[in-house]
C-alpha positions as CSV (number, residue, x, y, z in Angstrom):
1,X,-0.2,7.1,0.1
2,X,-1.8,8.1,3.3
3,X,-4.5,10.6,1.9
4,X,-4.8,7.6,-1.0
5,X,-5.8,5.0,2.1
6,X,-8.3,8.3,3.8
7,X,-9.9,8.8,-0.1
8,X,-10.3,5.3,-1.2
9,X,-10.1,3.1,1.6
10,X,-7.1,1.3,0.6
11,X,-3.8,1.5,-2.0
12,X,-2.5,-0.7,-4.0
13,X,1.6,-1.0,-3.8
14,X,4.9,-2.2,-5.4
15,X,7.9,-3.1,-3.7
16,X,11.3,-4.9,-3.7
17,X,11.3,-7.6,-1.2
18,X,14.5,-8.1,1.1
19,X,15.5,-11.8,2.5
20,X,14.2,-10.3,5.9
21,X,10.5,-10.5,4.7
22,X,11.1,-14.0,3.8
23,X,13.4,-16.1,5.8
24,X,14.5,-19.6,4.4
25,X,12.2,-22.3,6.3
26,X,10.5,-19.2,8.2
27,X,7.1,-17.5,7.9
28,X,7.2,-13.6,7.5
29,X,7.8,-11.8,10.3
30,X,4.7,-9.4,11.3
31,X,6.6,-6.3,11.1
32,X,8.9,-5.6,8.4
33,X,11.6,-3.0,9.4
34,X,14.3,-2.2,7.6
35,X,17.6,-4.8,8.2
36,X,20.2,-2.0,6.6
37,X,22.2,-5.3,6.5
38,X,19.9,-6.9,4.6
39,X,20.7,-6.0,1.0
40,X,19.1,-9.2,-0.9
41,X,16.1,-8.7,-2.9
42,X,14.5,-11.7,-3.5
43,X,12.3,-10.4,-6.2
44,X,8.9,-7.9,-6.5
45,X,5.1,-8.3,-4.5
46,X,2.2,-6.5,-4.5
47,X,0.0,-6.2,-1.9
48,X,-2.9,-4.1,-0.5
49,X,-2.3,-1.4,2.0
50,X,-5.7,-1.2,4.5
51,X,-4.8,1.1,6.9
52,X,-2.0,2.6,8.7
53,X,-0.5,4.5,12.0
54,X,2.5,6.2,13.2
55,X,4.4,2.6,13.5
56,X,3.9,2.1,9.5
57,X,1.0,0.8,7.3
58,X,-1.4,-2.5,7.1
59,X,-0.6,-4.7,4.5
60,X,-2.6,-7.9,3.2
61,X,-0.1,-10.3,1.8
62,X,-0.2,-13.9,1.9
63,X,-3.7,-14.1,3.1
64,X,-2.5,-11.9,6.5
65,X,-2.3,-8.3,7.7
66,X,1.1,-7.9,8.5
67,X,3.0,-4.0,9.6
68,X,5.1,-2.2,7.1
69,X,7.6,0.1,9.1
70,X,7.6,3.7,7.3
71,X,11.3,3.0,7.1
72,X,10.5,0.0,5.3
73,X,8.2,1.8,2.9
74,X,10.6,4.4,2.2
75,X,13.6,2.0,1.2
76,X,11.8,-0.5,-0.7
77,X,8.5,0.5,-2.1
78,X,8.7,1.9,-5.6
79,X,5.1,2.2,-6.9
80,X,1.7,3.4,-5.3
81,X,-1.8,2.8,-6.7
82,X,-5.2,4.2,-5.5
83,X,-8.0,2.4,-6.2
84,X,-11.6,2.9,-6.3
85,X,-13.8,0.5,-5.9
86,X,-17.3,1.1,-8.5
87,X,-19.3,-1.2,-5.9
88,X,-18.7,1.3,-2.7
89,X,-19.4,4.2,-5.7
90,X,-22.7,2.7,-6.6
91,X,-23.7,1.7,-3.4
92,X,-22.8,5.7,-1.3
93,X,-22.1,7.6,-4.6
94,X,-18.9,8.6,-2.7
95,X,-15.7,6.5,-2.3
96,X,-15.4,6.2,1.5
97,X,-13.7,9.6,1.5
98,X,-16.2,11.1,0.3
99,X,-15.2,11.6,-3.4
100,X,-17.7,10.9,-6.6
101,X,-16.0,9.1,-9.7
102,X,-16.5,12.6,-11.3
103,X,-14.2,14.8,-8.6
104,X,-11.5,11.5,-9.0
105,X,-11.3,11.9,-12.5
106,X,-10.8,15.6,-12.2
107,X,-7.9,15.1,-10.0
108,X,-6.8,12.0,-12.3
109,X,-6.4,15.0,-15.0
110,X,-4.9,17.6,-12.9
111,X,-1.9,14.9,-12.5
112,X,-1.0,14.3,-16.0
113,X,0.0,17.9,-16.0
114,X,2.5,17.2,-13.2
């Protein structure tokens, strides 16, 4: 997810959202850490990851960067999605890592195998 973040500029992610992100009557917190007494999952979201550092990573939900603990990430996200936008392609030729659509659809191929 990381590397995704350094080759794209951001990812995309799943996860299953525990009471703790969403308090009855309360905004979100700005960190989500794992509660490991906080079984509830409320239901799904999807947000935007635009960065992240040794606490955990930035995510964009609800109109607001808000601070996903890695412990978070590891207990409740389930899918990850880099994405690539064709408007930083066409303006550099390179995502902001560098990479041309050509060498990410080289290594687009080299997963399927996996």
């Amino acid at each position: 997810m990381q590397q995704t973040i350094v080759d794209c500029g951001l990812a995309y992610i799943g996860f299953n959202v525990p009471q703790s992100v969403q308090p009855p009557g309360q905004p979100p917190p700005a960190v989500w850490d794992y509660v490991p007494t906080d079984a509830t999952i409320i239901g799904g979201h999807a947000v935007v990851l635009a960065g992240y550092n040794a606490t955990g990573a930035r995510v964009i939900s609800w109109g607001q960067y808000y601070t996903m603990t890695w412990e978070f990430f590891a207990h409740f996200v389930d899918e990850v999605y880099a994405i690539a936008s064709p408007n930083w392609i066409e303006s550099k030729g390179t995502t902001p890592g560098g990479f041309t659509l050509a060498q990410l659809e080289a290594q687009m191929s080299a997963l399927k195998g996996t």
